[in-house]
Backbone as JSON Lines, residues from 0, in Angstrom:
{"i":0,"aa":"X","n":[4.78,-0.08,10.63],"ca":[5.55,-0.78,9.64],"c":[5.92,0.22,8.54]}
{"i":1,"aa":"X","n":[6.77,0.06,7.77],"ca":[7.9,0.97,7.23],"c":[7.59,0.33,5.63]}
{"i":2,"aa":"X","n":[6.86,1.24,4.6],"ca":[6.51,0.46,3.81],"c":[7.51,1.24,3.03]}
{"i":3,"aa":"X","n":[7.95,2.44,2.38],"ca":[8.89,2.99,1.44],"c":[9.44,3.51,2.49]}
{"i":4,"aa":"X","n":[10.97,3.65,2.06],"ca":[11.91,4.27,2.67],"c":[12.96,5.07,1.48]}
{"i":5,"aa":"X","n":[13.55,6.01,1.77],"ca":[14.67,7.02,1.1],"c":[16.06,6.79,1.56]}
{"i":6,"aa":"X","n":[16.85,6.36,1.09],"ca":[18.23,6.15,1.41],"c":[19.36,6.78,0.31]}
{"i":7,"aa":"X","n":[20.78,6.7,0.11],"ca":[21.56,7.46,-0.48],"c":[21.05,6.65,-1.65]}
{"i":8,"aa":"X","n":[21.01,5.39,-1.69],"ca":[20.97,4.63,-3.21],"c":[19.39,4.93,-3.89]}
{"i":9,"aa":"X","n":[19.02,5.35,-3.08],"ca":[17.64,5.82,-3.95],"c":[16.18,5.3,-3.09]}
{"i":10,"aa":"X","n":[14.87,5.1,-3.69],"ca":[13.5,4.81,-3.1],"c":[13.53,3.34,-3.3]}
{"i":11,"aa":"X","n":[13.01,2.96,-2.08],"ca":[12.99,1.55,-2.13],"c":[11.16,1.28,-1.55]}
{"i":12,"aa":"X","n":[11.12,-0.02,-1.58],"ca":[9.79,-0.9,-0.99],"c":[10.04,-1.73,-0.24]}
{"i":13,"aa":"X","n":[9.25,-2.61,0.75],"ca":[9.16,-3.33,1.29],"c":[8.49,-4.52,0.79]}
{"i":14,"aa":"X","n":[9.19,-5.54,0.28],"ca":[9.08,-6.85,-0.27],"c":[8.46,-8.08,1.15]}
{"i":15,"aa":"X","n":[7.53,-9.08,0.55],"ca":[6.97,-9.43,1.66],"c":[7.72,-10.19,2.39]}
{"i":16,"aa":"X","n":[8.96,-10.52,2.43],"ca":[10.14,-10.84,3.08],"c":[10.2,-9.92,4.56]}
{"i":17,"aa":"X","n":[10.21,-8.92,4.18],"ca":[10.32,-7.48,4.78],"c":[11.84,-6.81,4.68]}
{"i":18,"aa":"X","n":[12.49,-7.53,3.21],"ca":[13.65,-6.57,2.8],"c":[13.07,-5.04,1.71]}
{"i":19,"aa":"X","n":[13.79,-4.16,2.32],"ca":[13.7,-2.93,1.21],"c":[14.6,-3.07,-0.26]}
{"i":20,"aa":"X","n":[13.38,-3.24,-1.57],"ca":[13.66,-3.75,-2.72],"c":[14.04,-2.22,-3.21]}
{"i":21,"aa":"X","n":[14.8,-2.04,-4.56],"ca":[14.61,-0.82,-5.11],"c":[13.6,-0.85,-5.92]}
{"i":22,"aa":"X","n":[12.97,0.68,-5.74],"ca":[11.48,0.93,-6.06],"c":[11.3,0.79,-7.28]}
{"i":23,"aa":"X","n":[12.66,0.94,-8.0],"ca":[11.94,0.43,-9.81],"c":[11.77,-1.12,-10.57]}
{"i":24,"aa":"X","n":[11.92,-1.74,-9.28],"ca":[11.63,-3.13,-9.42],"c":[10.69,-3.71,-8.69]}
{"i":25,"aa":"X","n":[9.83,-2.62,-8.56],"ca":[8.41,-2.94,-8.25],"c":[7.09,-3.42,-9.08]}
{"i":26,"aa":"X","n":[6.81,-4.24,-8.95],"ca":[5.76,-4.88,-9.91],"c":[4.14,-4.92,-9.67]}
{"i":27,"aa":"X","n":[3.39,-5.32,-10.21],"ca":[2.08,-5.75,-10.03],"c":[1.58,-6.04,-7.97]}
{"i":28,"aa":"X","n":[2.52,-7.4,-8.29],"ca":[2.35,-8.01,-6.46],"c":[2.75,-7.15,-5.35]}
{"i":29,"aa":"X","n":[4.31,-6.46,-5.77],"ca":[4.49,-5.3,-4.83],"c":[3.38,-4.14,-4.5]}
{"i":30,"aa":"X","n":[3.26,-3.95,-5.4],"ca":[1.72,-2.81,-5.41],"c":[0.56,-3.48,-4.56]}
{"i":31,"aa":"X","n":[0.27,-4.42,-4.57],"ca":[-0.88,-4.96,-4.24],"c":[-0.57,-5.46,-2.99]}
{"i":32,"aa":"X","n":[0.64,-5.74,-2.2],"ca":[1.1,-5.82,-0.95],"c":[1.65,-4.86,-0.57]}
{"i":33,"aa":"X","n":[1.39,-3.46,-0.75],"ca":[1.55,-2.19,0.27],"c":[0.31,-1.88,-0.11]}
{"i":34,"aa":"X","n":[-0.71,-1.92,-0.99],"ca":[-1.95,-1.17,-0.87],"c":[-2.41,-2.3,0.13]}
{"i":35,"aa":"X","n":[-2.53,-3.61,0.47],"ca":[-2.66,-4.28,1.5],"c":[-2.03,-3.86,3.16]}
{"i":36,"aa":"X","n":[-0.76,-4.02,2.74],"ca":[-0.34,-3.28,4.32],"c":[-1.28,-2.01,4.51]}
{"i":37,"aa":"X","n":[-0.9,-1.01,3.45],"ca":[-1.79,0.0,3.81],"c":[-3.23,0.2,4.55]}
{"i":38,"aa":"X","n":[-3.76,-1.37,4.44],"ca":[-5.27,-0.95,4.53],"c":[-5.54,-1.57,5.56]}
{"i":39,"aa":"X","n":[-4.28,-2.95,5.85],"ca":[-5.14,-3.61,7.04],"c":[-3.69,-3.23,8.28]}
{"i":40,"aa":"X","n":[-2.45,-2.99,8.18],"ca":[-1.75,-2.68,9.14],"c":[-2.47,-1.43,10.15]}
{"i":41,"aa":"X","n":[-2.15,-1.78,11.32],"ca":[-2.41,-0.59,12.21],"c":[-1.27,0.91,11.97]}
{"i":42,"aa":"X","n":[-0.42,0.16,11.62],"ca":[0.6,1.37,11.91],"c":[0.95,0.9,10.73]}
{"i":43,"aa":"X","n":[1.28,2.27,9.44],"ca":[2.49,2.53,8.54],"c":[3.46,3.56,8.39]}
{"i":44,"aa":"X","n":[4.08,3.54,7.61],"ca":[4.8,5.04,7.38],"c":[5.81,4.66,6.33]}
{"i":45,"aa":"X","n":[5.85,6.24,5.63],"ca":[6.49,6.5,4.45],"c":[7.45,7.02,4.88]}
{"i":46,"aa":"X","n":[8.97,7.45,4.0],"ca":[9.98,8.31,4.07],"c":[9.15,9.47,3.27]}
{"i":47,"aa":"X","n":[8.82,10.81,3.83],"ca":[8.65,11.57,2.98],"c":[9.33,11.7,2.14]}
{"i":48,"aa":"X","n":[8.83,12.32,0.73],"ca":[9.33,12.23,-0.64],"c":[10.42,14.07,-0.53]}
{"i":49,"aa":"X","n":[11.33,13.33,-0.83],"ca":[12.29,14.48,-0.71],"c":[13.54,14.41,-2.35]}
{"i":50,"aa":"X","n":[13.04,15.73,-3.08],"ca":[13.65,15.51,-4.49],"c":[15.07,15.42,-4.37]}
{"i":51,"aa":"X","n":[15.49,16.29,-3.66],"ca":[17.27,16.76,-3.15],"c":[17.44,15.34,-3.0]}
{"i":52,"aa":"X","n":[16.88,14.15,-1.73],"ca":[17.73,12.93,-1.13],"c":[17.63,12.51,-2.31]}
{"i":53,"aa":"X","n":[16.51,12.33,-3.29],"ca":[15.99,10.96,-3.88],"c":[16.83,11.54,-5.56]}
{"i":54,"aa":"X","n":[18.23,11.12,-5.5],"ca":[18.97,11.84,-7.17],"c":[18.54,10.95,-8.28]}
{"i":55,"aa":"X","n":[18.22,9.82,-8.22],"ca":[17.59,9.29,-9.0],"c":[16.61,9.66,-9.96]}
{"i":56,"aa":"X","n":[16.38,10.05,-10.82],"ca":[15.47,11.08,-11.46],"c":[14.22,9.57,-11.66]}
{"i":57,"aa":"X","n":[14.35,8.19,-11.99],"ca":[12.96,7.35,-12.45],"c":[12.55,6.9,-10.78]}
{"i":58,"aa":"X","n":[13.64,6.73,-9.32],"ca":[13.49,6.6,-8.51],"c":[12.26,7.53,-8.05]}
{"i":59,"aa":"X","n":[12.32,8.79,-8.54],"ca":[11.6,10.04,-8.02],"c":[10.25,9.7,-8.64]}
{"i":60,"aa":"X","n":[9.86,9.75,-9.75],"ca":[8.99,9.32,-10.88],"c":[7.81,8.68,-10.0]}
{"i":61,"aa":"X","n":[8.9,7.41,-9.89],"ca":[7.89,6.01,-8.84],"c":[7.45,5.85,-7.59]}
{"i":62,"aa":"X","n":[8.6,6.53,-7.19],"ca":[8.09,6.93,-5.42],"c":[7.32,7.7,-5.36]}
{"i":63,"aa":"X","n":[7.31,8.94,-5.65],"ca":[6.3,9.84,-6.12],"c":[4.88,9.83,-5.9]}
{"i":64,"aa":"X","n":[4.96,8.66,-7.02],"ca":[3.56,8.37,-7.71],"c":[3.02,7.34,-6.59]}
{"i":65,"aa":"X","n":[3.7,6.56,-6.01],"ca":[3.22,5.27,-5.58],"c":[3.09,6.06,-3.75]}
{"i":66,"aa":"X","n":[3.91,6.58,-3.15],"ca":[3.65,7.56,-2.0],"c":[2.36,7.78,-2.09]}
{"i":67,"aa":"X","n":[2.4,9.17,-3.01],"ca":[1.18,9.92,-2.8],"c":[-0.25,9.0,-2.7]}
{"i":68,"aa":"X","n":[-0.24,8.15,-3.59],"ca":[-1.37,6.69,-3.86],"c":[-1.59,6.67,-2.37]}
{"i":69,"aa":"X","n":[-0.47,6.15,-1.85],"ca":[-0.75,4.84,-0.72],"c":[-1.14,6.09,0.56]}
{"i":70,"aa":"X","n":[-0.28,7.24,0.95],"ca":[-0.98,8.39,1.76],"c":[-2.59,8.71,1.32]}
{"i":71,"aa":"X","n":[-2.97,9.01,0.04],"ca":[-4.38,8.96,0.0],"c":[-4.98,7.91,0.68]}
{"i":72,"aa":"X","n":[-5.09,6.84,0.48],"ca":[-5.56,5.62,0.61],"c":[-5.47,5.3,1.93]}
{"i":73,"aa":"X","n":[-4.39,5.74,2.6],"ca":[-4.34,5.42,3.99],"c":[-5.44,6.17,4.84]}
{"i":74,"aa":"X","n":[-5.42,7.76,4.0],"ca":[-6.59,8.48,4.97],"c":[-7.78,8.74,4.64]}
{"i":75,"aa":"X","n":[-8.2,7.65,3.51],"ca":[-9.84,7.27,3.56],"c":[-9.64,5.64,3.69]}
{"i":76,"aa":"X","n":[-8.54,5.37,4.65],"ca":[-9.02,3.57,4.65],"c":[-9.95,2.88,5.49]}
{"i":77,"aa":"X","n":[-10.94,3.69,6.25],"ca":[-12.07,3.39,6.95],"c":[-13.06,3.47,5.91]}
{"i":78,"aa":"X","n":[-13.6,4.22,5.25],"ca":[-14.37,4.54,4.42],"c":[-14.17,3.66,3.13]}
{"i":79,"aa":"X","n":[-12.9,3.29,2.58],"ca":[-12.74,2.47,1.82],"c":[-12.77,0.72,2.23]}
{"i":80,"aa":"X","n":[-12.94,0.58,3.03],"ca":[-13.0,-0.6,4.47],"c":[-14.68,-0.91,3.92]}
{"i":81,"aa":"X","n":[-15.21,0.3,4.5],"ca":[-16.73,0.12,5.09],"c":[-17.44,-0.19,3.56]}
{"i":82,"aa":"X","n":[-16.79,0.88,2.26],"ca":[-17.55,0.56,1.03],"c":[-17.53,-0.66,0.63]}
{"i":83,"aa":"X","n":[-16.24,-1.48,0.88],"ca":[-15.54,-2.77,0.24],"c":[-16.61,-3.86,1.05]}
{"i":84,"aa":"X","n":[-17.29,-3.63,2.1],"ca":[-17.42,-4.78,3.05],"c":[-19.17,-4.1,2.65]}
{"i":85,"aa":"X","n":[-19.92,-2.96,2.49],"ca":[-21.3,-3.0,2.29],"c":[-21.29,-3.42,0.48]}
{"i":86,"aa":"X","n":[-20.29,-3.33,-0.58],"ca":[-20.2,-3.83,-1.34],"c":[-20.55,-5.35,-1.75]}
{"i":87,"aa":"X","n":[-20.17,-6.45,-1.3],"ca":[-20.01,-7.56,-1.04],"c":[-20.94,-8.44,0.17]}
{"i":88,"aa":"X","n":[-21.84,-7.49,0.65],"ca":[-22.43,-7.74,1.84],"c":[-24.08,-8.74,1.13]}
{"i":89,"aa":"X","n":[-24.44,-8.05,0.31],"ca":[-25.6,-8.41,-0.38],"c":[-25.31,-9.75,-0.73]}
{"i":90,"aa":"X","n":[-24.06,-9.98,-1.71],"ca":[-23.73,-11.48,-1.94],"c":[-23.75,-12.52,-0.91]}
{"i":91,"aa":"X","n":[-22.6,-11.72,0.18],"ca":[-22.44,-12.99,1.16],"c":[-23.97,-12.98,2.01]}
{"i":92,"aa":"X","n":[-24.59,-12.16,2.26],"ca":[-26.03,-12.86,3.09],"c":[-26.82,-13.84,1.78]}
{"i":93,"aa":"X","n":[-27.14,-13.66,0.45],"ca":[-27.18,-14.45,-0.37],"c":[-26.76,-15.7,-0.27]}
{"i":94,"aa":"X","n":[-25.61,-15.72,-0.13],"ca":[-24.62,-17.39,-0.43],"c":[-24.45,-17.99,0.59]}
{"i":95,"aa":"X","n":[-24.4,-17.26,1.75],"ca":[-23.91,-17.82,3.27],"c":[-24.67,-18.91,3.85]}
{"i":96,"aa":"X","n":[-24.45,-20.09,4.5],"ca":[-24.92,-21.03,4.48],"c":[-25.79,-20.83,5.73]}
{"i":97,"aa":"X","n":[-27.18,-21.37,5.22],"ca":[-28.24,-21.54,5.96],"c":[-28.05,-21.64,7.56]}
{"i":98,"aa":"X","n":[-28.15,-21.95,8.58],"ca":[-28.05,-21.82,10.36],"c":[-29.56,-22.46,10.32]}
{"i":99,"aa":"X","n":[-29.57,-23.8,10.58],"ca":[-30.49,-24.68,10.8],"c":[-30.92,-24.72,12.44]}
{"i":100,"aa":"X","n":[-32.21,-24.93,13.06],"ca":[-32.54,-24.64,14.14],"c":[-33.44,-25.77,14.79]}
């Protein structure tokens, strides 16, 4: 799945529609639904960040920033998986409902 892409009009996102939004009208929820794709899709991919395509100078700024994020994140997302789930693990054997016998 195709989460940023580079085109003549500039860096865009993938809105959960699955239309490509422009990237400076990315908000809170957008962020939080590609660090989601990112973590639970099998397959993603970025347009590499290219300054020449991307003339937009705040286009560059955001893609940039939000790329590099989501490539980190993609290649510790096992490890960030496993912390998130031994994190939370203590609670849920805590709260989880009894299995009567």
């Amino acid at each position: 799945m195709k989460l940023l892409k580079i085109s003549e009009t500039g860096g865009h996102f993938r809105n959960e529609a699955g239309e490509f939004i422009p990237i400076d009208k990315i908000g809170k929820e957008g962020l939080l639904r590609l660090v989601h794709w990112t973590l639970h899709e099998e397959v993603v991919s970025f347009d590499e960040y290219d300054e020449k395509t991307l003339k937009n100078h705040a286009h560059q700024l955001i893609y940039k920033s939000v790329a590099q994020k989501l490539v980190a994140l993609r290649k510790r997302r096992k490890s960030f998986l496993d912390e998130s789930a031994r994190l939370y693990l203590e609670d849920y054997e805590k709260y989880r409902p009894s299995v009567s016998k």
